[in-house]
C-alpha positions as CSV (number, residue, x, y, z in Angstrom):
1,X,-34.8,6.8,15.9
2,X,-37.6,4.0,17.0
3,X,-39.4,2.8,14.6
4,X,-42.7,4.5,15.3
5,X,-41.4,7.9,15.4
6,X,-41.7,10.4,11.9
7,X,-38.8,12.3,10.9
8,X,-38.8,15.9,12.5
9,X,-40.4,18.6,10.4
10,X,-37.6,20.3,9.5
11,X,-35.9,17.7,8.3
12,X,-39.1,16.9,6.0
13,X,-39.4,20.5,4.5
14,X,-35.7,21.0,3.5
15,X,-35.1,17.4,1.8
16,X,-38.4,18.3,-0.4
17,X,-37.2,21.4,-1.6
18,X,-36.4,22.0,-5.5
19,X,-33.3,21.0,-6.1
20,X,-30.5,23.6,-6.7
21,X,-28.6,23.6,-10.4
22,X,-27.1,26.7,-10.7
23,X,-23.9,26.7,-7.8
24,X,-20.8,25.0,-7.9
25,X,-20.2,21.7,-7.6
26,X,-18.9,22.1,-4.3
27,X,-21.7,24.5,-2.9
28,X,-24.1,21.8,-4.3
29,X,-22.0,18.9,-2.1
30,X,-22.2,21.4,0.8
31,X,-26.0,22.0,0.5
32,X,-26.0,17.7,0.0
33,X,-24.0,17.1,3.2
34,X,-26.5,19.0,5.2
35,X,-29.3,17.4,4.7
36,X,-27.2,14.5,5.3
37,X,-26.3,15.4,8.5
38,X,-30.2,16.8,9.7
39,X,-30.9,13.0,8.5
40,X,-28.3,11.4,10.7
41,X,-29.9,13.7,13.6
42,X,-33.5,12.3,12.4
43,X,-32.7,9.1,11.8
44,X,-30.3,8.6,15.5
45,X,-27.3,8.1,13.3
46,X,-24.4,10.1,14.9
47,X,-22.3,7.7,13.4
48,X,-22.4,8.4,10.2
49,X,-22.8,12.4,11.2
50,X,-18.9,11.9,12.3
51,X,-17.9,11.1,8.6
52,X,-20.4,13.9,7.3
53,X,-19.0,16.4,9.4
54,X,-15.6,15.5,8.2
55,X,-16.4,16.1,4.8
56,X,-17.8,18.9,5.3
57,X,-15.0,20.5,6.7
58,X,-12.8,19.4,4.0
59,X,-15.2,21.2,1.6
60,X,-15.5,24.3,3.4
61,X,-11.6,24.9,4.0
62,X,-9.8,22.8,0.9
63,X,-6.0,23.3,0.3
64,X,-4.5,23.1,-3.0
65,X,-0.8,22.8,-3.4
66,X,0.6,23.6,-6.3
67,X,4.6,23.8,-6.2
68,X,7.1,26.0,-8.6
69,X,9.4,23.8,-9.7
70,X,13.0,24.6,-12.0
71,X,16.2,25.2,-12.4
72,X,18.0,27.9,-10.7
73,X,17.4,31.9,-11.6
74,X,14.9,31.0,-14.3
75,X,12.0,33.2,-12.8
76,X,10.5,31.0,-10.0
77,X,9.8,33.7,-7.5
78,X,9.1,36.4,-10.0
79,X,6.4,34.2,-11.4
80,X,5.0,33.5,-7.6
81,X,5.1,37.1,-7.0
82,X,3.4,38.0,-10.2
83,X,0.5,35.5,-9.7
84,X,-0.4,37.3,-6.6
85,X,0.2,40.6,-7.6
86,X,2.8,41.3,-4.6
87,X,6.4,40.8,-3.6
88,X,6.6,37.8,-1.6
89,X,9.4,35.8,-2.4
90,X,12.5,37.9,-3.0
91,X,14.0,38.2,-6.1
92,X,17.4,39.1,-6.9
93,X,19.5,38.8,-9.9
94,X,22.9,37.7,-7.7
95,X,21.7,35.1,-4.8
96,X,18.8,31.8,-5.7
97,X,16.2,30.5,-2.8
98,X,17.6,28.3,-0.3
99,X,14.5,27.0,1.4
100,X,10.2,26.7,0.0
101,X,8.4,29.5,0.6
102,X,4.5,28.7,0.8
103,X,2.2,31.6,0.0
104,X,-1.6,30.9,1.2
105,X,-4.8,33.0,2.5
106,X,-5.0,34.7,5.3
107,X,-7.2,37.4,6.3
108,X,-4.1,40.2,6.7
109,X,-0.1,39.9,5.5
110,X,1.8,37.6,8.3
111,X,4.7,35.2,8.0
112,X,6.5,32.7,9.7
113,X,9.1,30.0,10.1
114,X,8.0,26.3,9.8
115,X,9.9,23.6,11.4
116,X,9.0,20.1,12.1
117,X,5.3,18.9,11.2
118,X,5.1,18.2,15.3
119,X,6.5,22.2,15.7
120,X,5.0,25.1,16.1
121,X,5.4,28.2,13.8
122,X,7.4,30.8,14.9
123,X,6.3,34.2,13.3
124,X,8.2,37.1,11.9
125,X,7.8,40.0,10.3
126,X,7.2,40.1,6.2
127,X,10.1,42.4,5.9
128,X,12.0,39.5,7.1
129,X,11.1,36.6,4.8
130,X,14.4,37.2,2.8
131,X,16.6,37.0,5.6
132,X,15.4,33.2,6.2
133,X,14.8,32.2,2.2
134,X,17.6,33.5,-0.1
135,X,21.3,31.4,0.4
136,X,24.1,32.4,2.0
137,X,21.4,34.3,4.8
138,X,20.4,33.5,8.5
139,X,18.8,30.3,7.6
140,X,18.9,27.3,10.2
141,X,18.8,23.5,9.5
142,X,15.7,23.3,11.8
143,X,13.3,25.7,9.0
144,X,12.8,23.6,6.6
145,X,10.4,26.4,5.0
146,X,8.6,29.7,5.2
147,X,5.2,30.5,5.2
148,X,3.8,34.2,4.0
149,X,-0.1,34.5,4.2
150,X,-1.8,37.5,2.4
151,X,-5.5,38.7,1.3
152,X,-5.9,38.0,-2.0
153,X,-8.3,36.4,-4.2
154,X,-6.6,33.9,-6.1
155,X,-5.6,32.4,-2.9
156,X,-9.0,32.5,-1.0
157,X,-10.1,28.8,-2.6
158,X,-7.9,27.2,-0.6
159,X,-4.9,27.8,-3.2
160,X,-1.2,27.5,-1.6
161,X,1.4,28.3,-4.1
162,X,5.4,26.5,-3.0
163,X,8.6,28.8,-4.1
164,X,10.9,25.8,-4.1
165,X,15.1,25.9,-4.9
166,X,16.7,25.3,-7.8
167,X,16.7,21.4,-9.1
168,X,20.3,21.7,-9.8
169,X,19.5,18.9,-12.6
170,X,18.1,15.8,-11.5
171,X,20.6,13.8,-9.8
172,X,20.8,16.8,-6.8
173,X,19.2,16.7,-3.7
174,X,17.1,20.4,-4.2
175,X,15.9,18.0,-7.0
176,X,14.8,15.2,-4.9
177,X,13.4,17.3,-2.2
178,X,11.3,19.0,-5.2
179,X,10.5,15.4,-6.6
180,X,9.4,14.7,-2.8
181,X,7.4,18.0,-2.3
182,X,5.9,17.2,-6.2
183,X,4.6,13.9,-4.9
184,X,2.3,15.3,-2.5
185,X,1.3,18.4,-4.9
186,X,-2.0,18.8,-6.5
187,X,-0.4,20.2,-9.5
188,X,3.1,21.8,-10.7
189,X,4.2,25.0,-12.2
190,X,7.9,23.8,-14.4
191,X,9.5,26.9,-14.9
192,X,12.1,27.2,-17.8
193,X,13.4,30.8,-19.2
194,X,13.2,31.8,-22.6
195,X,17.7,32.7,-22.7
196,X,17.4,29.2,-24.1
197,X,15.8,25.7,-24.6
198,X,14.9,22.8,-22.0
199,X,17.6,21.2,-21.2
200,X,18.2,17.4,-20.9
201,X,17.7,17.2,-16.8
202,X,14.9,19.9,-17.2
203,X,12.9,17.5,-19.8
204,X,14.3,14.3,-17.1
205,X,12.9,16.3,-14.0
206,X,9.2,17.0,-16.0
207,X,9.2,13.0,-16.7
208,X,9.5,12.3,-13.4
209,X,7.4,15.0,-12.3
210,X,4.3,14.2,-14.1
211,X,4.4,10.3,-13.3
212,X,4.1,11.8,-9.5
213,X,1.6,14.4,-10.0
214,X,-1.2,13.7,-12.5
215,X,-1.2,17.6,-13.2
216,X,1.8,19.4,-14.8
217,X,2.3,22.3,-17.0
218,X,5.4,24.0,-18.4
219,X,5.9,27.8,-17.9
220,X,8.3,29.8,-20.1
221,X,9.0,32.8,-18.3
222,X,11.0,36.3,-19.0
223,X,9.6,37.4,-22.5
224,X,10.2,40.6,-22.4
225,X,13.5,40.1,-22.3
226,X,14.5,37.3,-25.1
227,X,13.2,39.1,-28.6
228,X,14.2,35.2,-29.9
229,X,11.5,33.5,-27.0
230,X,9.1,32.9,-30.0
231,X,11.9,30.2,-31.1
232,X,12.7,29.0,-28.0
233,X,9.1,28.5,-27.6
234,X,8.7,26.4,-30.8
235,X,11.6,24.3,-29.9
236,X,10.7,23.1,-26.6
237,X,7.2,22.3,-27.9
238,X,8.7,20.0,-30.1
239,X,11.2,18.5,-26.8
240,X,7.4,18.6,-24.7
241,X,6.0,16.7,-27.6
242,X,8.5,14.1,-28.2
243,X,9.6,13.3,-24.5
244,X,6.5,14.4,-22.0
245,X,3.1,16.1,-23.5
246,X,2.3,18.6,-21.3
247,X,1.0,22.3,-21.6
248,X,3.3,25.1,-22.4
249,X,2.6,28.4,-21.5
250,X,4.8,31.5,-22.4
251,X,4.6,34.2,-19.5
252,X,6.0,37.6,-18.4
253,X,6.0,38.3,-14.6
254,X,7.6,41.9,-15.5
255,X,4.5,42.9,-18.2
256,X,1.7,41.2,-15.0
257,X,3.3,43.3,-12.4
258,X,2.9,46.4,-14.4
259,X,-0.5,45.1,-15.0
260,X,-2.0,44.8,-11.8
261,X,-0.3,47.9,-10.6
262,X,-2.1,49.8,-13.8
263,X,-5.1,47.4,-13.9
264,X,-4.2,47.4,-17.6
265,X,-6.3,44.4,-18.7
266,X,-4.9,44.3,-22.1
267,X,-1.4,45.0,-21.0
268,X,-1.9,41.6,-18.4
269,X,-3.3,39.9,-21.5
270,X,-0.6,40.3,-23.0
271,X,1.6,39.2,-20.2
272,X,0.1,35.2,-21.0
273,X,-0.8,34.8,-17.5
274,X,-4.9,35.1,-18.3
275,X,-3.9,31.3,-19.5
276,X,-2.3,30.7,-16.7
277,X,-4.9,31.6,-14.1
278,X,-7.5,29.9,-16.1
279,X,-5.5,26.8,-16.1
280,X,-5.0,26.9,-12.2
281,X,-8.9,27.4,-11.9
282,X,-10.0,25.1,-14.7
283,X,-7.4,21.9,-13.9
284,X,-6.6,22.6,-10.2
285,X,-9.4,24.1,-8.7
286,X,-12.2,22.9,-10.6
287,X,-10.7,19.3,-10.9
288,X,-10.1,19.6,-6.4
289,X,-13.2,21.2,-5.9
290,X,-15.3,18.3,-7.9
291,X,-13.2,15.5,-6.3
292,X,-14.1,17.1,-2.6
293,X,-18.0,17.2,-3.7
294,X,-17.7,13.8,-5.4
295,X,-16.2,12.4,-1.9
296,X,-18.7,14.1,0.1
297,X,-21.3,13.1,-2.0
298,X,-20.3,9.4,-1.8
299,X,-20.7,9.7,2.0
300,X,-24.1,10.9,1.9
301,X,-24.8,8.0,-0.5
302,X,-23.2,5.4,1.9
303,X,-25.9,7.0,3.9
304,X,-28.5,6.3,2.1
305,X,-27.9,2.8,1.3
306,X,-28.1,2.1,5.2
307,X,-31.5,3.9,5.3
308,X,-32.5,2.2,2.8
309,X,-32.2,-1.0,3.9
310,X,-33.5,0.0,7.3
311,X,-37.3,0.9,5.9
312,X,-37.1,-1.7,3.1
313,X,-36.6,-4.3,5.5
314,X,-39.1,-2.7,8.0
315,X,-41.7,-1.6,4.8
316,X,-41.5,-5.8,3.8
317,X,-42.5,-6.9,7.4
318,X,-45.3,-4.2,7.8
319,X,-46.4,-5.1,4.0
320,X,-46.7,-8.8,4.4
321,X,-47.1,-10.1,7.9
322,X,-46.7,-14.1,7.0
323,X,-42.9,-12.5,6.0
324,X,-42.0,-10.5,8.9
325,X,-40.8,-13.6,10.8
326,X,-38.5,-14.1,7.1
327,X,-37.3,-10.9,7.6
328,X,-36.5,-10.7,11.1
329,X,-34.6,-14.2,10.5
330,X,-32.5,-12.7,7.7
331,X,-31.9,-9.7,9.8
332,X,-30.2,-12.1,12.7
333,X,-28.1,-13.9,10.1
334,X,-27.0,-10.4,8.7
335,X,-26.1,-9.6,12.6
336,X,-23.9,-13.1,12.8
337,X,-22.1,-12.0,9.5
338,X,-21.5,-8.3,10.8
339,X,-19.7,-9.7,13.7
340,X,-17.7,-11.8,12.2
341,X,-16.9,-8.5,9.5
342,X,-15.6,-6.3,13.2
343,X,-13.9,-9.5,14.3
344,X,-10.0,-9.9,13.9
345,X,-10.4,-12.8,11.9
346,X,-12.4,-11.2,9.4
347,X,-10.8,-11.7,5.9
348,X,-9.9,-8.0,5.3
349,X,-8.8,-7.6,8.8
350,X,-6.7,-10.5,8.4
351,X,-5.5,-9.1,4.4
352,X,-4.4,-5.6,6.2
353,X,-2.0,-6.9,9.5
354,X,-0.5,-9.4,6.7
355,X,-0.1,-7.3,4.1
356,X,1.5,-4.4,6.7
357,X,3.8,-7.0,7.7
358,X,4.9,-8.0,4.1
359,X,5.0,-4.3,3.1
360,X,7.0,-3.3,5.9
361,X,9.9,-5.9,5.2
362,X,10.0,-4.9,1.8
363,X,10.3,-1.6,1.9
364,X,12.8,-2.4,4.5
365,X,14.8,-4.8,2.4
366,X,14.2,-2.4,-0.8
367,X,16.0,0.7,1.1
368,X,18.5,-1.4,2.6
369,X,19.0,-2.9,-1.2
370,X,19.4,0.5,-2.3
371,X,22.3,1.7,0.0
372,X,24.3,-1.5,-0.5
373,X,24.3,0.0,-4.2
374,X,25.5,3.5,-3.4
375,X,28.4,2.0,-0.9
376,X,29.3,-0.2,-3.6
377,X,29.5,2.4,-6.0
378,X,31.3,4.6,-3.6
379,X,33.6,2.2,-3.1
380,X,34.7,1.9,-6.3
381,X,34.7,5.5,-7.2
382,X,37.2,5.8,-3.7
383,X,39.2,2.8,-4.9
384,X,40.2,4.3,-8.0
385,X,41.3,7.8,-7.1
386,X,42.7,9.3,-3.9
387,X,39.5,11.3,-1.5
388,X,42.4,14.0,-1.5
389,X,41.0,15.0,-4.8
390,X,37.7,13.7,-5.5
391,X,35.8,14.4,-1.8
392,X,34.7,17.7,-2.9
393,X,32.8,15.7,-6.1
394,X,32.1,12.7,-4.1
395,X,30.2,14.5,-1.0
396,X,27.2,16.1,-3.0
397,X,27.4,13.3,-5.1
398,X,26.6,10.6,-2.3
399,X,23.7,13.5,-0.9
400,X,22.2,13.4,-4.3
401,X,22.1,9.4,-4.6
402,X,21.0,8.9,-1.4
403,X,17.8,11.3,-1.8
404,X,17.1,10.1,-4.9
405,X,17.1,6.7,-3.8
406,X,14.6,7.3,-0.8
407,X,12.2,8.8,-2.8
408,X,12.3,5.7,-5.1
409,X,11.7,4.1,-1.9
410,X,9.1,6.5,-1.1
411,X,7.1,5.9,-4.3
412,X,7.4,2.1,-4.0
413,X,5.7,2.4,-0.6
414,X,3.1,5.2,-2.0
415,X,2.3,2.6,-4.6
416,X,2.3,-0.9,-2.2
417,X,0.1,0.9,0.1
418,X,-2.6,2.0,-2.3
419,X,-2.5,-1.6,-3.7
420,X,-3.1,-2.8,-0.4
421,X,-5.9,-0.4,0.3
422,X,-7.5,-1.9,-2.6
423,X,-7.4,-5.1,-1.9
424,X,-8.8,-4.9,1.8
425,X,-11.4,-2.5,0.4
426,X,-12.2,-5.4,-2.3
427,X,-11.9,-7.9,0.9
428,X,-14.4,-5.6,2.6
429,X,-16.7,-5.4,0.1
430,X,-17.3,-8.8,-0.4
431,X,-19.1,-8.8,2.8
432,X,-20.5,-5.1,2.4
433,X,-21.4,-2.4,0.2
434,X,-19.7,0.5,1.7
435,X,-17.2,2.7,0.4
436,X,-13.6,2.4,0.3
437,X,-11.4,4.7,2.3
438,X,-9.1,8.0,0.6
439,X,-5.4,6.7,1.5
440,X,-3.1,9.2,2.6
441,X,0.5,8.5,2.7
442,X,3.2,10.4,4.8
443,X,4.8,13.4,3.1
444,X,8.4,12.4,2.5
445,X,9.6,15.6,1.6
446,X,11.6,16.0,4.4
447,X,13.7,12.8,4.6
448,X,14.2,13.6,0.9
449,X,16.0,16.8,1.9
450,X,19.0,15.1,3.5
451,X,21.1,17.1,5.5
452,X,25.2,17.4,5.3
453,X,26.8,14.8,7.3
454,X,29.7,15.6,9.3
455,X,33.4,13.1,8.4
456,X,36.3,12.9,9.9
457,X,38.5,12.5,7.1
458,X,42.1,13.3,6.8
459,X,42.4,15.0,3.4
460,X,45.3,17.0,3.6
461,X,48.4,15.5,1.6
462,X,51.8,15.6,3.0
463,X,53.6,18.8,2.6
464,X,56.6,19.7,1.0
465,X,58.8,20.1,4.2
466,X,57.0,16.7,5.4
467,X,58.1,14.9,2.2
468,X,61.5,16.5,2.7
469,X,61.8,14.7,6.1
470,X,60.2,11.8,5.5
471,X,62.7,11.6,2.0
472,X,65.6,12.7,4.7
473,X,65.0,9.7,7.2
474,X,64.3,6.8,4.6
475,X,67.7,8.1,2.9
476,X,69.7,8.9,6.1
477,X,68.7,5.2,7.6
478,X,69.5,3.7,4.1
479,X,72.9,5.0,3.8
480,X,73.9,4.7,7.1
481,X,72.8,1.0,7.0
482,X,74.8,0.2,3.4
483,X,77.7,2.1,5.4
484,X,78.1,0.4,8.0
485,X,77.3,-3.0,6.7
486,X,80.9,-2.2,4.3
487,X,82.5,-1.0,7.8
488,X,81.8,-4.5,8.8
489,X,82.9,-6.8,5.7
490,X,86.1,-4.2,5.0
491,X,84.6,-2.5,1.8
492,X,84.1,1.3,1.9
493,X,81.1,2.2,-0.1
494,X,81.8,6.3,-0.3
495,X,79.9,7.9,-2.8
496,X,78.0,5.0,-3.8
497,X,76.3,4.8,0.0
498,X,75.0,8.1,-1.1
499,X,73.3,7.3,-4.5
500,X,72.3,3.9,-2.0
501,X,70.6,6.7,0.4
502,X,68.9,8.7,-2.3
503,X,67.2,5.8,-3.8
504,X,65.9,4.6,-0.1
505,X,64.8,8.3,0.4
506,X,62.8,8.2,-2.6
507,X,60.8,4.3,-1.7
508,X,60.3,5.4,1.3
509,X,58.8,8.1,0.2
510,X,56.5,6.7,-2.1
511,X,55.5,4.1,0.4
512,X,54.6,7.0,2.8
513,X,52.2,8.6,0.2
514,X,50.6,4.8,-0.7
515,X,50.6,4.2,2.7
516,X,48.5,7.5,3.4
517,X,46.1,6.8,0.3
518,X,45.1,3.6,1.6
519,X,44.1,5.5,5.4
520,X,42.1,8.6,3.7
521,X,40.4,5.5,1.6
522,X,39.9,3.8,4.6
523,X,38.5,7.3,6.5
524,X,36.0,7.7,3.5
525,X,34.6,4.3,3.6
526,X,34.1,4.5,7.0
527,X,33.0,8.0,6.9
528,X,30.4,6.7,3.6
529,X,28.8,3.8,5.9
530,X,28.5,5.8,8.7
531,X,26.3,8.8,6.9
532,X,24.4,5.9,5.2
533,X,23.6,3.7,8.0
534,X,22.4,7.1,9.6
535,X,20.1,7.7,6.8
536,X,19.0,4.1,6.8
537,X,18.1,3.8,10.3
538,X,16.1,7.6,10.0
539,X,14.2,6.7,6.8
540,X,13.4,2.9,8.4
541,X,12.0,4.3,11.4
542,X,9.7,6.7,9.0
543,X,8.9,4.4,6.4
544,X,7.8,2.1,9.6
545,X,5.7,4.9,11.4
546,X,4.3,5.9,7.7
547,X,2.9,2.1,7.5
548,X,1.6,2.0,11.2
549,X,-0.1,5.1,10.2
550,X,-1.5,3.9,7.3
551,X,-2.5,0.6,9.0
552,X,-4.6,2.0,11.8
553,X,-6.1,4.8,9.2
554,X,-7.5,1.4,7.0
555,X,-8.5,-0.3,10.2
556,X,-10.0,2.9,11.5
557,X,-12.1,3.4,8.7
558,X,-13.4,-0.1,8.0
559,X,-14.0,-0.7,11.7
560,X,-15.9,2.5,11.7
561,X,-18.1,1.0,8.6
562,X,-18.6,-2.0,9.8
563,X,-20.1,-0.4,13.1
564,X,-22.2,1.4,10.7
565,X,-23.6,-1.6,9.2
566,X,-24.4,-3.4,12.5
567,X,-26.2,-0.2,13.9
568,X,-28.4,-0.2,10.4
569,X,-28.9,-3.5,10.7
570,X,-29.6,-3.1,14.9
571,X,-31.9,-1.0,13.7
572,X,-33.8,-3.0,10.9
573,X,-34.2,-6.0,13.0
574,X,-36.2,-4.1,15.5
575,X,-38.4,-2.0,13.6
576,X,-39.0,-5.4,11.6
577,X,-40.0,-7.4,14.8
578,X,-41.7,-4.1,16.1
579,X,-43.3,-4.2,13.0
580,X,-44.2,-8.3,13.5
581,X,-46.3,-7.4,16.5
582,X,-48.7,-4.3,15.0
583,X,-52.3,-4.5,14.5
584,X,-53.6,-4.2,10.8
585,X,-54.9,-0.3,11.3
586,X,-51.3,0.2,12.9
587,X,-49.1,-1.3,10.5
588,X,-51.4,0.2,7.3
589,X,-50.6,3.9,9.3
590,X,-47.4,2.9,9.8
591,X,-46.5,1.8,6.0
592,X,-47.7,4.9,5.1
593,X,-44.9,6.7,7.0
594,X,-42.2,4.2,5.7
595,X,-43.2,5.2,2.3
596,X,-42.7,8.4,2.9
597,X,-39.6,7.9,4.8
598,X,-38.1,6.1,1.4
599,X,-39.1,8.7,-0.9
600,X,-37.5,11.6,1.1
601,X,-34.1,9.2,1.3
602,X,-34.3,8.9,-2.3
603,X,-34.2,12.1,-2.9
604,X,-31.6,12.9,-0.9
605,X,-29.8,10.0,-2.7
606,X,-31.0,11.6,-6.6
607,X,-29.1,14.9,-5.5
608,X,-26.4,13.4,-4.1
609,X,-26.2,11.4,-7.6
610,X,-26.6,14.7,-9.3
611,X,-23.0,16.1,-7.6
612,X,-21.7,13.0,-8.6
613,X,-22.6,13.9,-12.1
């Protein structure tokens, strides 16, 4: 606004009101980012509304994704169901889930079929779901999952609970795509049953799980039905202790769902999942919902700052005219060095197209690194043995190295990137005091879930009338040749041309299988490179778009700041030279207001503190 105008009344009255201590964190951060936002409409800063409004909305519609993680038929969808007191995800003792299910809010029961991110839901009918979900059903390599919205508390906070398949143990690819869906979770539910203890690749996959996702807990589910689960419990305390510390919580989804259909409180006590929920509220909820007011809050603070220095600057050239001409001086140099900070030779503009470039041939050359490995281990696996017999074990067993290989990938981009957020944002900051951006990073769940490739390999061995013929026309052509090479030199060979002919038969023979060995080798290798240059040109192209992305969402947000800065400063320079040109009455009235104008900022910057905590 100009610099002789007062803020509006409303505006006034609100930011002076007592300050609220008894909601929420994020109804607190809510109540903060409005009077953020009436002070960006005071104040002529639509600007900085933009970023308020944003998080806003993230605090008014959050989403929490917590995914079910385990081994096949240990309880996954019973214990999905159970949390949300209805039948969602189908459950039966004699088929396992094929694809996620994702159970959210929604104001009445509805499902539908997810594709692509770019797609766009197809719905279907709840009674449907298990057609799509359970194996050996209608499902299509386009769905890549199912989505089932129903009213019910638990998932009104923003709470989306992910059915995934059976890991399969760690080297298979449901466990990568779980690993890959893990990496973007807020938390994850490991379900083990209580038939027996964790297993080594169950113990492997919570390892891996927890160094993705910084919350992890272990369920052990059917209760009811192991009299011994009191042991097994013990036992994989001790394996949780030794190998990964995290929380283990013994359930029953059988005594829940008899509870919520009774609302028997002490019967769903006794069902364990009281500590369940509570831990879902307490370390998921509680911990998103602070880190969505403590964002928001920051933005109201970066706010401030820039107000701040607006009236300060304008309070020390009303205050002290002899200075003003100081001021509006130092105001011009800031200009010059907010320039150069938009300019495309600023140092962090400079830190982010290099550092894209660097990371982007890494990653490149790591993936590219990383099949070279799995061909030469192929190779040598194919080398050794004939694909007659092993292509059954080697097909799942190159799907399972190559996912688990992208998603190493994966996480060394994750990581590069947020390094090099840091360092622009410490590149950035040298020149400024804003804030540093939130990276977000592509979901690589579904490159991790590689499809089947299609070979062309001749597997079938040569059958026994084949090896017949082929034993028949080496021995035919060998006798016959002995024979009539004795016709010629006036020796007959008789029987002996026979035993002459067997023997050919038989090489022959066993040159024929070599020589057929050597060509489904051949077909493998071929069949091996092609699948994995495939997979290496996909996964290249996303791990290029992932770093564009992240490239223009740094540059965005810093350009964006450093606008910010230069309209603050815009407007600083010319309330100060305003200021430079005010009689004494004038600039006494007028200091008055700035006053005024500082206190109210400060309080909005005190409760934005208090969010903070």
């Amino acid at each position: 606004m100009a610099a002789g105008r007062t803020r509006p009344a409303a505006w006034r009255h609100r930011s002076e009101g007592r300050a609220v201590t008894d909601v929420v964190p994020a109804a607190k951060a809510v109540a903060v980012v409005e009077l953020g936002l009436r002070a960006c409409t005071a104040y002529d800063r639509p600007d900085a509304a933009a970023r308020l409004t944003a998080a806003r909305t993230a605090l008014a519609d959050p989403v929490l994704h917590v995914v079910v993680a385990g081994e096949f038929k240990q309880g996954k969808s019973s214990l999905v169901n159970a949390l949300v007191g209805a039948t969602v995800c189908p459950v039966d003792d004699d088929v396992a889930t094929a694809i996620p299910t994702y159970v959210r809010h929604g104001e009445q029961p509805e499902a539908a079929l997810l594709g692509e991110p770019e797609s766009t839901p197809q719905k279907i009918q709840i009674a449907d779901v298990r057609r799509y979900v359970v194996e050996g059903s209608e499902s299509r390599p386009e769905i890549t999952g199912v989505e089932v919205r129903i009213p019910r508390k638990i998932l009104a906070g923003g709470l989306v609970l992910v059915d995934t398949p059976g890991v399969g143990g760690l080297s298979s690819p449901h466990a990568a795509a779980s690993l890959a869906a893990v990496s973007m979770a807020d938390a994850v539910i490991f379900v083990t049953g209580a038939a027996q203890e964790l297993t080594r690749s169950e113990v492997d996959f919570l390892q891996r799980a927890r160094s993705l996702c910084p919350v992890v807990v272990c369920v052990l589910t059917k209760t009811d039905f192991y009299p011994s689960w009191r042991q097994i419990r013990d036992l994989n305390e001790q394996h949780l202790t030794t190998h990964c510390p995290v929380p283990l919580m013994p359930v029953s989804s059988t005594l829940r769902s008899r509870a919520v259909k009774a609302g028997d409180t002490g019967l769903n006590t006794e069902s364990g999942f009281t500590h369940l929920v509570k831990f879902l509220n307490d370390q998921v909820g509680g911990s998103a919902a602070d880190r969505l007011a403590a964002d928001a809050a920051a933005e109201v603070l970066a706010l401030c700052d820039q107000l701040d220095a607006h009236f300060e600057a304008e309070r020390t050239a009303l205050a002290d005219p002899e200075a003003a001409e100081r001021v509006v001086r130092d105001l011009t140099d800031v200009k010059a060095r907010v320039d150069a900070l938009k300019s495309a030779a600023a140092k962090w503009n400079l830190t982010l197209a290099d550092g894209i470039a660097d990371l982007t041939a890494d990653i490149d050359h790591d993936l590219r690194a990383r099949i070279r490995t799995i061909i030469a281990e192929a190779d040598t696996t194919i080398e050794d043995s004939d694909p007659a017999d092993t292509w059954p074990e080697m097909e799942p067993w190159l799907q399972a190295r190559v996912a688990e290989e992208l998603l190493d990938n994966y996480d060394l981009l994750r990581r590069r990137s947020g390094e090099l957020s840091e360092r622009v944002g410490r590149h950035f900051l040298e020149a400024s005091s804003a804030l540093t951006a939130r990276l977000a990073v592509h979901d690589p769940t579904p490159l991790a879930a590689v499809d089947d490739f299609q070979h062309k390999i001749d597997l079938k061995r040569m059958r026994l009338a084949k090896q017949a013929m082929v034993a028949l026309k080496n021995a035919y052509g060998g006798a016959l040749m002995f024979i009539i090479l004795g016709s010629l030199v006036g020796v007959s060979l008789g029987p002996i041309g026979i035993g002459i002919g067997l023997v050919m038969g038989h090489r022959g023979l066993r040159e024929e299988k070599k020589r057929q060995v050597q060509k489904r080798r051949a077909e493998a290798r071929n069949a091996i490179r092609r699948y994995c240059d495939e997979v290496t040109f996909a996964a290249s192209k996303d791990s290029r778009d992932t770093l564009r992305r992240v490239q223009r969402q740094l540059r965005d947000h810093y350009s964006g700041l450093a606008e910010e800065l230069n309209r603050t400063n815009a407007q600083a320079l010319a309330s100060a030279s305003e200021a430079a040109k005010r009689t004494q009455q004038d600039r006494q009235q007028r200091l008055k207001d700035v006053d005024a104008e500082l206190t109210r900022v400060r309080q909005l910057r005190q409760r934005a503190l208090e969010v903070i905590g």
